[in-house]
C-alpha positions in Angstrom: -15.4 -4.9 -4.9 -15.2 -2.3 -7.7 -11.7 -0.7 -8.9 -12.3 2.5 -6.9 -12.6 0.5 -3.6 -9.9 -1.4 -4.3 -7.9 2.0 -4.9 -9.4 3.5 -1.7 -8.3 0.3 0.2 -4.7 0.5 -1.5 -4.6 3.9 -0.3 -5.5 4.0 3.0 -3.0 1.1 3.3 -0.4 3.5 1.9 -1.3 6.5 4.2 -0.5 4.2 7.4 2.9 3.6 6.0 3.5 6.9 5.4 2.1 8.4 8.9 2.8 5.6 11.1 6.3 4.2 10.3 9.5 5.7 11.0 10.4 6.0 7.1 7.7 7.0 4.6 6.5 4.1 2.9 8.2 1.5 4.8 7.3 -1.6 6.9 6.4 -0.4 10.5 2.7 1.4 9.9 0.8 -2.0 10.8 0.8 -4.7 12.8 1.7 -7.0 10.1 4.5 -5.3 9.2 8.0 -7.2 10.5 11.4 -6.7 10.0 11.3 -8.5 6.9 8.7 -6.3 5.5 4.6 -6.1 5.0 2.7 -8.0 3.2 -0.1 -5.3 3.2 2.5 -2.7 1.5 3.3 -4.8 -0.6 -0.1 -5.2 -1.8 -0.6 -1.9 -1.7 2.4 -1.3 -3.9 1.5 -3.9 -6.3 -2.6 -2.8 -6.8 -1.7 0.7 -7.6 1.0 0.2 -9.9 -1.0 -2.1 -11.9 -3.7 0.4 -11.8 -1.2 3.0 -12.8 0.4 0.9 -15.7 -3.5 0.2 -17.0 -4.1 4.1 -16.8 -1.2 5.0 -18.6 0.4 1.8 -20.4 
C-alpha cells in the first residue's frame, strides 16, 4: 500500500463520519462504530495526524 492510498483510505473513513453520524467526526458513520467509539476513526485520526506531523514536524 503506498502513502497516498493509505491517505485516500484515512479519508474516505473520515468522510463517513462526517456525513453519516449525527456529530461530525464522531462514532456513528459505520457499523463498527459503538457507543464506546470506532476503532476505524480512530485509525483514521491516528494515520493522518502522523502524516500531518511528518509533513510539517
Amino acid at each position: 500500500m503506498t502513502l497516498a492510498e493509505l491517505i485516500w483510505a484515512a479519508n474516505r473513513t473520515m468522510d463517513m463520519h462526517w456525513t453519516r453520524s449525527p456529530n461530525p467526526w464522531q462514532p456513528g458513520g459505520c457499523w463498527q462504530c459503538t457507543e464506546d467509539g470506532c476503532p476505524q476513526l480512530e485509525w483514521a485520526q491516528t494515520v493522518l495526524a502522523d502524516v500531518r506531523n511528518q509533513l510539517l514536524g
